[in-house]
DSSP file (Angstrom, degrees, kcal/mol; ACC not computed):
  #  RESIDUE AA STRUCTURE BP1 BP2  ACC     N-H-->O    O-->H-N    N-H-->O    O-->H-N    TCO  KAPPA ALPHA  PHI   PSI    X-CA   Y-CA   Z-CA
    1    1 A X              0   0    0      0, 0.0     2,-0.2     0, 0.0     0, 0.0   0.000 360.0 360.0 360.0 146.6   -0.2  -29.0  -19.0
    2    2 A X        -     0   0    0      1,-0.0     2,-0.5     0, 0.0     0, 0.0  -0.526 360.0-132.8 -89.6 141.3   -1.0  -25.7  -17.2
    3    3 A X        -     0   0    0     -2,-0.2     2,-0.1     1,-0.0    -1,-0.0  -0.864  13.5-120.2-111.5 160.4   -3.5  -23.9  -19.7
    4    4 A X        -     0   0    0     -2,-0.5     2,-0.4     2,-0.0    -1,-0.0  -0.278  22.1-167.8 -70.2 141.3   -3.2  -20.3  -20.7
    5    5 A X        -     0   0    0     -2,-0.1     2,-0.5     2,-0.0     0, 0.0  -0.966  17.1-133.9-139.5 164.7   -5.7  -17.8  -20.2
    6    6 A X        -     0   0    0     -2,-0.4    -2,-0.0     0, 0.0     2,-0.0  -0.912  18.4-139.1 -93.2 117.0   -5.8  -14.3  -21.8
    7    7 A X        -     0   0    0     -2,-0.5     2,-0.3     1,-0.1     3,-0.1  -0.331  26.2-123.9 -78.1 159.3   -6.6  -11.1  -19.3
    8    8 A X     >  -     0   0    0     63,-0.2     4,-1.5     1,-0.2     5,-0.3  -0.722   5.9-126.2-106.8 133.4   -8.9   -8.8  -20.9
    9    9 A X  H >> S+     0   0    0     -2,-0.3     3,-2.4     1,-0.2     4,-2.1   0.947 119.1  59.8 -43.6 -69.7   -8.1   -4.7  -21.4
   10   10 A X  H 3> S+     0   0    0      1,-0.3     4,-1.8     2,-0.3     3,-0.2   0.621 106.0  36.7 -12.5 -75.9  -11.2   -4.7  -19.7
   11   11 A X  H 3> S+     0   0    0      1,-0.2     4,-0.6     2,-0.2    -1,-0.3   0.376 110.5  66.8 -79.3   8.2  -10.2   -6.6  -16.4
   12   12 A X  H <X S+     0   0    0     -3,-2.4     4,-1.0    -4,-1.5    -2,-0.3   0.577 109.1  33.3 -19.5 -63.3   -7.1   -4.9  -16.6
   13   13 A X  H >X S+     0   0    0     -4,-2.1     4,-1.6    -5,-0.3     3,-0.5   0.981 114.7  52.8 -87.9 -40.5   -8.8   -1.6  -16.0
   14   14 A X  H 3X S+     0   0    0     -4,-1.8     4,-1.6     1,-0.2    -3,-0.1   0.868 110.8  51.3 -16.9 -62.7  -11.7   -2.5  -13.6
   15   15 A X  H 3X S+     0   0    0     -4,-0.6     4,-1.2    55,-0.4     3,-0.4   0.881 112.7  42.2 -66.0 -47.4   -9.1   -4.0  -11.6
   16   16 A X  H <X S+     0   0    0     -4,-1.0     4,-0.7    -3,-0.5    -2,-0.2   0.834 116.8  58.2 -79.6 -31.2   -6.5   -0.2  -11.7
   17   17 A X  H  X S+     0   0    0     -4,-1.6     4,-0.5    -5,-0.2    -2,-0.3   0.809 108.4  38.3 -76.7 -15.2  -10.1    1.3  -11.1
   18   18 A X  H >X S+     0   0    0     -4,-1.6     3,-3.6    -3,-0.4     4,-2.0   0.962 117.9  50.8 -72.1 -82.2  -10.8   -0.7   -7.8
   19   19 A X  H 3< S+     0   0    0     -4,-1.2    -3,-0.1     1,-0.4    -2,-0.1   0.334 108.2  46.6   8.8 -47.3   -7.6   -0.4   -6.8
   20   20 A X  H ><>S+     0   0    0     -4,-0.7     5,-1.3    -5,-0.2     3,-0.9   0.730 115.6  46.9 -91.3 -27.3   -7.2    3.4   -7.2
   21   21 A X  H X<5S+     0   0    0     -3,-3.6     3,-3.6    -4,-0.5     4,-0.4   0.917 105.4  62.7 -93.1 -26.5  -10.8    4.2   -5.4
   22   22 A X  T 3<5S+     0   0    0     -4,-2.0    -1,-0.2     1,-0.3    -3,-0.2   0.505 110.0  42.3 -76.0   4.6   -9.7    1.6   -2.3
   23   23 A X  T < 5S-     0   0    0     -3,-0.9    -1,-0.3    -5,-0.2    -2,-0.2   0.175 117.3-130.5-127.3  15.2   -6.9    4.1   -1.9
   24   24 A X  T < 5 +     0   0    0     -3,-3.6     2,-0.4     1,-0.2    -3,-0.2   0.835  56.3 136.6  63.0  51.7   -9.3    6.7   -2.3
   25   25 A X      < -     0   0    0     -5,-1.3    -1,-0.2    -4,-0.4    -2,-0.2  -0.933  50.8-110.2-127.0 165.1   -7.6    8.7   -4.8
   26   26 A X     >  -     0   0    0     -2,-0.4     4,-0.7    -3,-0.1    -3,-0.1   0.234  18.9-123.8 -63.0 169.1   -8.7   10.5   -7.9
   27   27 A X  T  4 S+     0   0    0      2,-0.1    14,-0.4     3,-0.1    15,-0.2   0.301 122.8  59.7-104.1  14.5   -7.9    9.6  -11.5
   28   28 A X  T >> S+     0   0    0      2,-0.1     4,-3.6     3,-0.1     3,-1.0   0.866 105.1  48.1 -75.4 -71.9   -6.8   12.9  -11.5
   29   29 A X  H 3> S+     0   0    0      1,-0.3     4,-1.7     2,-0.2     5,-0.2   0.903 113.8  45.8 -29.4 -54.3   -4.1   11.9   -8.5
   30   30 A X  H 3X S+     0   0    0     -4,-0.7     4,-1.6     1,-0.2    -1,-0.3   0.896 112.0  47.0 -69.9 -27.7   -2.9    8.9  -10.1
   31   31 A X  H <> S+     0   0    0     -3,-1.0     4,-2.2     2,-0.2     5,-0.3   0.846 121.5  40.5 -85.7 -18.9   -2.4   10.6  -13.7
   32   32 A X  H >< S+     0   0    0     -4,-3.6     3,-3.5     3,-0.2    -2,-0.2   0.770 116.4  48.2 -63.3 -84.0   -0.5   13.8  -11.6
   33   33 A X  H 3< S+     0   0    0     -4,-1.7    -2,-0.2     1,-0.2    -1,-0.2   0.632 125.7  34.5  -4.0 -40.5    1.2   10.9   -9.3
   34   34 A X  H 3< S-     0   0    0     -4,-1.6    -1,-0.2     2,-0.2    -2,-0.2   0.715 114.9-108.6-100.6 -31.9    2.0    9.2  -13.3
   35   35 A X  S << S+     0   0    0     -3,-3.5    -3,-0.2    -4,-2.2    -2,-0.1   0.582  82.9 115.9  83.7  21.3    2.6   12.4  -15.5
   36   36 A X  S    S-     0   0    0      1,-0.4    -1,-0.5    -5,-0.3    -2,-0.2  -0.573  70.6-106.7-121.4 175.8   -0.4   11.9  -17.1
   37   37 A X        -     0   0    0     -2,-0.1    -1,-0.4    -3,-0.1     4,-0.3   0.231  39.3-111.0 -79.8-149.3   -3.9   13.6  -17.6
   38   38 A X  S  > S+     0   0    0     -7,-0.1     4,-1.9     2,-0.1    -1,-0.1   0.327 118.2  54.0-119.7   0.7   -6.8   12.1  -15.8
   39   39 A X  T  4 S+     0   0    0      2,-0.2     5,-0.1     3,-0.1   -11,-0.1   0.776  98.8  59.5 -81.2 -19.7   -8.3   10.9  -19.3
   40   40 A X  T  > S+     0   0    0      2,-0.2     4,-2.0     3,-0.1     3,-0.3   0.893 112.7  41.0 -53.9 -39.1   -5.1    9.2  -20.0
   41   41 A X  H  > S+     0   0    0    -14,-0.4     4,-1.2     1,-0.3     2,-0.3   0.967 115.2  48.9 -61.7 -76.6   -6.3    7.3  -16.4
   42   42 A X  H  < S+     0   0    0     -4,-1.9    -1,-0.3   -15,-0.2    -2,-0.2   0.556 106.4  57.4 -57.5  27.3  -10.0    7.0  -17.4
   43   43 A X  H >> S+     0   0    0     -2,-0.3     3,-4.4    -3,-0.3     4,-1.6   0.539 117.9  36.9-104.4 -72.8   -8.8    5.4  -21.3
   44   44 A X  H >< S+     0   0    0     -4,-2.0     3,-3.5     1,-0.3     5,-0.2   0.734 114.4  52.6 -25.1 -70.3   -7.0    2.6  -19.2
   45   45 A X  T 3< S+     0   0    0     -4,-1.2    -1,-0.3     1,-0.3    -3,-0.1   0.342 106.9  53.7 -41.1 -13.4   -9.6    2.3  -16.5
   46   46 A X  T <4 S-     0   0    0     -3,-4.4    -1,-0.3    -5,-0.3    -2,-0.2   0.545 114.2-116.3-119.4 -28.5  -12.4    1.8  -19.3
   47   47 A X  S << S+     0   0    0     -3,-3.5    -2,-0.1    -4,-1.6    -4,-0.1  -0.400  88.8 116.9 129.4 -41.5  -10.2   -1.2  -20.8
   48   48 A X  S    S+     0   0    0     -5,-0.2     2,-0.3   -38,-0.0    -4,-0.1   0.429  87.4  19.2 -65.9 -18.9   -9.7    1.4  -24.5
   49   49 A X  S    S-     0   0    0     -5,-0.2    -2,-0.4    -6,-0.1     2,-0.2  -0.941  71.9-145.9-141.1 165.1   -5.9    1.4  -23.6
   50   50 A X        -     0   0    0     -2,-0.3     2,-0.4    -5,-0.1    -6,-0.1  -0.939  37.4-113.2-123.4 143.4   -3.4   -0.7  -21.5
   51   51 A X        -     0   0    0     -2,-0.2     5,-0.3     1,-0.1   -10,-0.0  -0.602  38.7 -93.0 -97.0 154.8   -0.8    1.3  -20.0
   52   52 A X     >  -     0   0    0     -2,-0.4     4,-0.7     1,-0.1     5,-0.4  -0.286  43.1-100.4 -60.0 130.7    2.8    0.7  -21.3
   53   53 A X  H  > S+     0   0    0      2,-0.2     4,-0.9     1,-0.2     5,-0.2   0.566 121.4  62.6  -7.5 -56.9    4.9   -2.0  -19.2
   54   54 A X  H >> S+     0   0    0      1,-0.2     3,-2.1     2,-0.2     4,-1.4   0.975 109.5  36.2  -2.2-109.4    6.5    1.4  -17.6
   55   55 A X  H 3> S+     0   0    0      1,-0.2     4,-1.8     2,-0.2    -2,-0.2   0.518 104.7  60.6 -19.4 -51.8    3.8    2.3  -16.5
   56   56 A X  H 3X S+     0   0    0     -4,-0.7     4,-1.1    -5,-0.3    -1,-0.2   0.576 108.0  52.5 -71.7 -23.9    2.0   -0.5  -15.4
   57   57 A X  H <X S+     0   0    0     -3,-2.1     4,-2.7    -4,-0.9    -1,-0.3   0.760 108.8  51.3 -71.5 -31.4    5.1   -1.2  -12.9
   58   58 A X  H  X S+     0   0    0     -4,-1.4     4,-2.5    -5,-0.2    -2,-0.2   0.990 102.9  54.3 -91.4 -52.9    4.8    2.2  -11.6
   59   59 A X  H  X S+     0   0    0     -4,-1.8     4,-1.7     2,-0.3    -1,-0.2   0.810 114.2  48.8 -41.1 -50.2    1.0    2.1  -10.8
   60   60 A X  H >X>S+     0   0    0     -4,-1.1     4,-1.7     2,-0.2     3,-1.0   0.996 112.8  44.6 -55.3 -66.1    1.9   -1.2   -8.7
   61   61 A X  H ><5S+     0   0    0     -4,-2.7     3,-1.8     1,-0.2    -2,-0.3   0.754 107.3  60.9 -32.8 -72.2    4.4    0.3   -7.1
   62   62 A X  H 3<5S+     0   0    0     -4,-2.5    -1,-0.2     1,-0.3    -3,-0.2   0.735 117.2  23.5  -4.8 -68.3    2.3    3.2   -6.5
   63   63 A X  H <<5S-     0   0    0     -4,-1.7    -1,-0.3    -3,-1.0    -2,-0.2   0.687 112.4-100.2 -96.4  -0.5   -0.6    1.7   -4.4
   64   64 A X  T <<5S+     0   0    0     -3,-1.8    -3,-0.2    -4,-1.7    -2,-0.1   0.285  74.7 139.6 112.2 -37.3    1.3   -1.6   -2.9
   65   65 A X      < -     0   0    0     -5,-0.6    -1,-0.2    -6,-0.2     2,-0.2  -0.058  53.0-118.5 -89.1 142.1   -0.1   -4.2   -5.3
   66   66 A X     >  -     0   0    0      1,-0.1     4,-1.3    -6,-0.1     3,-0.5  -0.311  32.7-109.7 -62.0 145.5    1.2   -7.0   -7.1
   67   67 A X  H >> S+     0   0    0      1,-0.3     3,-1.4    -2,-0.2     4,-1.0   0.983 119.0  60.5 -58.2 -43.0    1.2   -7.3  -11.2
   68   68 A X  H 3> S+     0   0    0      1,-0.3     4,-1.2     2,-0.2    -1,-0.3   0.765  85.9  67.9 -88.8   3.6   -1.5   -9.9  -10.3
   69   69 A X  H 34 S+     0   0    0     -3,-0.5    -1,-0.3     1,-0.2    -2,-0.1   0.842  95.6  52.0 -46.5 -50.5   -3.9   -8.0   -8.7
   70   70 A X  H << S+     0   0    0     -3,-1.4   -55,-0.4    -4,-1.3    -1,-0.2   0.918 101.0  66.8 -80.1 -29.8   -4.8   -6.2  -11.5
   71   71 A X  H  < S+     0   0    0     -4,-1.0   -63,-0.2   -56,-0.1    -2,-0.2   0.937  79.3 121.5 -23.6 -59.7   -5.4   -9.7  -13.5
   72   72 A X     <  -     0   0    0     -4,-1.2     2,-0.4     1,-0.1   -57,-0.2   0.464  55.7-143.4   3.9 143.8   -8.2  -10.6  -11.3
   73   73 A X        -     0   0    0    -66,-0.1    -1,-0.1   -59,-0.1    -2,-0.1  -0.962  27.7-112.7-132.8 137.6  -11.7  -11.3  -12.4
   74   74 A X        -     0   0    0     -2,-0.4   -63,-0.0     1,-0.1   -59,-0.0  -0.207   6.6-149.4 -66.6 173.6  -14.3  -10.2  -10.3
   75   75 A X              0   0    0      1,-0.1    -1,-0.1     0, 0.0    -3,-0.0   0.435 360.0 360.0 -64.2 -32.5  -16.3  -12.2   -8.8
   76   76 A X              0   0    0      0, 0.0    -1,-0.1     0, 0.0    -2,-0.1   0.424 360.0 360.0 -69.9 360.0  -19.2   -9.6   -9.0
């Protein structure tokens, strides 16, 4: 049986904060790019919120990535 594992807010945002500087944009860009402010970006990006399903699609879309990209845990 495959076990479960639960992603973290935490690597959730690390992962939309890599992601956004490796395409060298702002969290200002992405929250214009989103309709949002650029704390709305740093709350994700700090794990304190997860952005609504919506969103979270639109942010892949955005840079190229897969939903499981942002799953990850680093390695670091």
């Amino acid at each position: 049986m495959e076990e479960k594992r639960k992603v973290s807010a935490q690597v959730i945002g690390a992962n939309i904060r890599r992601i956004r500087l490796e395409h060298g944009e702002t969290q200002q860009q992405l929250g214009e790019h989103l309709g949002y402010g650029p704390t709305t970006i740093a709350n994700y990006e700090s794990g304190y919120r997860l952005p609504d399903l919506e969103t979270f699609f639109e942010i892949a879309l955005h840079y190229g990535a897969a939903l499981e990209d942002f799953m990850k845990e680093s390695d670091a």
